[in-house]
N, C-alpha and C positions, 0 to 999 in steps of 0.2 A: 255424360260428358267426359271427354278425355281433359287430362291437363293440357293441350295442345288448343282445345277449342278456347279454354276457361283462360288460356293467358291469351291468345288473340281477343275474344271480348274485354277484358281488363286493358289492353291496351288501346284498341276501340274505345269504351270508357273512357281513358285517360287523354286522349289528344282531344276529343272533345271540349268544347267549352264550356259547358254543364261540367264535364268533368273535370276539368281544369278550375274550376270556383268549388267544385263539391271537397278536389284535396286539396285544395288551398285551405278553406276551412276545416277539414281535419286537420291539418296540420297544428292550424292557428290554436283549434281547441285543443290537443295532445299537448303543445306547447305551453300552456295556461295550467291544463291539468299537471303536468310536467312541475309549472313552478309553483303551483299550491303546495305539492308535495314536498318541495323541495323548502317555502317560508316551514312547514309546517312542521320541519326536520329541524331545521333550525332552531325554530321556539323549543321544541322539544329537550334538544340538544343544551340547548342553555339553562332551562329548567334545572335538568339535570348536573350541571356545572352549578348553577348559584347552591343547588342542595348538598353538593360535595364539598362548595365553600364552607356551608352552614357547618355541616357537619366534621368537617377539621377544625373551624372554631371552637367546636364543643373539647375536641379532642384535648388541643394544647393543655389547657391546665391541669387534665390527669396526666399526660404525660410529665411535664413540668413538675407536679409534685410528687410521683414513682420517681425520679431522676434525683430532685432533693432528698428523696426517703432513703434510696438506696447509696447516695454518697453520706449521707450521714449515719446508716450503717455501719461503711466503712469505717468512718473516723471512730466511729465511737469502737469499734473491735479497736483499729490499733490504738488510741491511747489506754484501752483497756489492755492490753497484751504489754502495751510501758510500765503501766501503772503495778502492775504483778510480777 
């Protein structure tokens, strides 16, 4: 078969009414599978957001107490470097 015969039958096919309900329903089903994919992105997507929340939660208090440690380094150098 040429591409010449294979697009005259496909459009054959398609003005049809048979073929006018058969892409209709493809469509409808594309479109569904379409947005499964698309809840299923989502879920995914926020999974991984609430994880990245968890885990900055975890974060702050080492942060927070390296940031204490290291200014109280400081202090304690210079009133040592007064103190002598």
């Amino acid at each position: 078969m040429t591409l010449n015969t294979i697009a005259q039958h496909v459009k054959h096919a398609a003005t049809t009414t048979r073929g006018k309900i058969a892409g209709g329903a493809a469509l409808l089903m594309g479109s569904a599978a379409a947005h499964a994919q698309t809840t299923g992105a989502e879920s995914a997507f926020s999974e991984v957001q609430a994880a990245g929340a968890d885990m900055a939660g975890y974060a702050w208090p080492v942060v927070a107490s390296i940031t204490a440690a290291l200014i109280g380094i400081k202090l304690f150098k210079k009133f040592a470097n007064r103190a002598s």
